[in-house]
N, C-alpha and C positions, 0 to 999 in steps of 0.2 A: 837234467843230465844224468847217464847211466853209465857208470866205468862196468866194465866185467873182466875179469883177470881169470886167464883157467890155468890149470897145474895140473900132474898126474902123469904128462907125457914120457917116453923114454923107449929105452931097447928091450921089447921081449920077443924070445924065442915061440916060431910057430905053435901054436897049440896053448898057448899062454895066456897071462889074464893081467890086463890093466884098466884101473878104475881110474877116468878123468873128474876130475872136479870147476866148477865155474861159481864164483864169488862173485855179486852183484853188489855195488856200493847204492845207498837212497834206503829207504826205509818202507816202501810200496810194492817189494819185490812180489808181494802175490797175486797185483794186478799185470802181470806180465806174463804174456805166452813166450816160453823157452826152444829155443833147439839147439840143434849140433849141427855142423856141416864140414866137411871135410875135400883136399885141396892134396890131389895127390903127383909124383910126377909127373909130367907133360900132359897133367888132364883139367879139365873143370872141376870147379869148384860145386861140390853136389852132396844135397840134403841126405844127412843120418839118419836123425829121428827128434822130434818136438813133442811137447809138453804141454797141455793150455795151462791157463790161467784158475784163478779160485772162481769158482761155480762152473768150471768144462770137466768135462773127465776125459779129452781125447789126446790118445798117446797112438804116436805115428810114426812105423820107422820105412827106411828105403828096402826093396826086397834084397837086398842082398847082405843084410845085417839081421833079418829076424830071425829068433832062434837062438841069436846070440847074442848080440846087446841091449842091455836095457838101459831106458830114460829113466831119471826121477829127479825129484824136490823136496825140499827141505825147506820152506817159507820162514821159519824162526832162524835158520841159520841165511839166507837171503843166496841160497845153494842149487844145483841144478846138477847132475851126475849122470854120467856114461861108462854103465859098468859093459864092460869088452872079453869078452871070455870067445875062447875058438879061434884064437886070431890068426891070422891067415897074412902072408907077406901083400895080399893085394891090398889087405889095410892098412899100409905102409901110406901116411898124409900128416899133413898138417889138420890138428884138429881146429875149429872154431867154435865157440859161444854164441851164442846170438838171441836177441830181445826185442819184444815189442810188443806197445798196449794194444787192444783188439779194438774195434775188428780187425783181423785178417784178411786179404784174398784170398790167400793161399796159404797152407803149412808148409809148403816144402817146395817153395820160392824162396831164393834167399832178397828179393826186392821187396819180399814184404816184412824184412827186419830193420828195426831203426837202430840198432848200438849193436858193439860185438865187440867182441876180444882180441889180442892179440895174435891168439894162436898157439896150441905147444906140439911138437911136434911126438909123433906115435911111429914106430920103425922096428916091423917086425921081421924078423929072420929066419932062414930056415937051417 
């Protein structure tokens, strides 16, 4: 079993920058591919950006985040981070965590993640 717990969420003004965080309970977190997905008002729930696991090097975001957010990890701390800079009122969602051993079908399916987080919420203004 894998809890993930993220933080980081809140209020910034358009053009702002907020760094999300996601804490992984277990002690294997480096065999886990990571991502982000995000849940915004009266939309679907749709992929950020993912992380592989130890021995991938593939880092993947959705196009309408590149340029401005970046994925990353931290395996000593059992970490996973969404730094957010440019931010834009349409990034206005609920963020998500999300895990799972490989293989994958897919990076940016959220059916092919087993555990995920509760969600913090991100609410930019202009």
């Amino acid at each position: 079993q894998v809890q993930l717990v993220e933080s980081g969420g809140g209020l910034v003004q358009a053009g702002g920058s907020l760094r999300l965080s996601c804490v992984a309970s277990g002690r294997a977190f480096n065999r886990y591919a990571m991502a982000w997905f995000r849940q915004g008002p009266g939309k679907e729930r749709e992929f950020v950006a993912a992380i592989g696991w130890s021995g991938e090097t593939t880092i993947t975001y959705t196009d309408s985040v590149k340029g401005r957010f970046t994925i990353s990890r931290d395996n000593a701390k059992n970490t996973v981070s969404l730094q957010m800079n440019s931010l834009k009122p349409e990034d206005t969602a609920v963020y998500y965590c999300a895990a799972s051993l490989p293989p994958l079908p897919s990076w940016s399916q959220e059916t092919a993640y087993d555990y995920w987080g509760q969600g913090t919420q991100v609410t930019v203004s202009s």
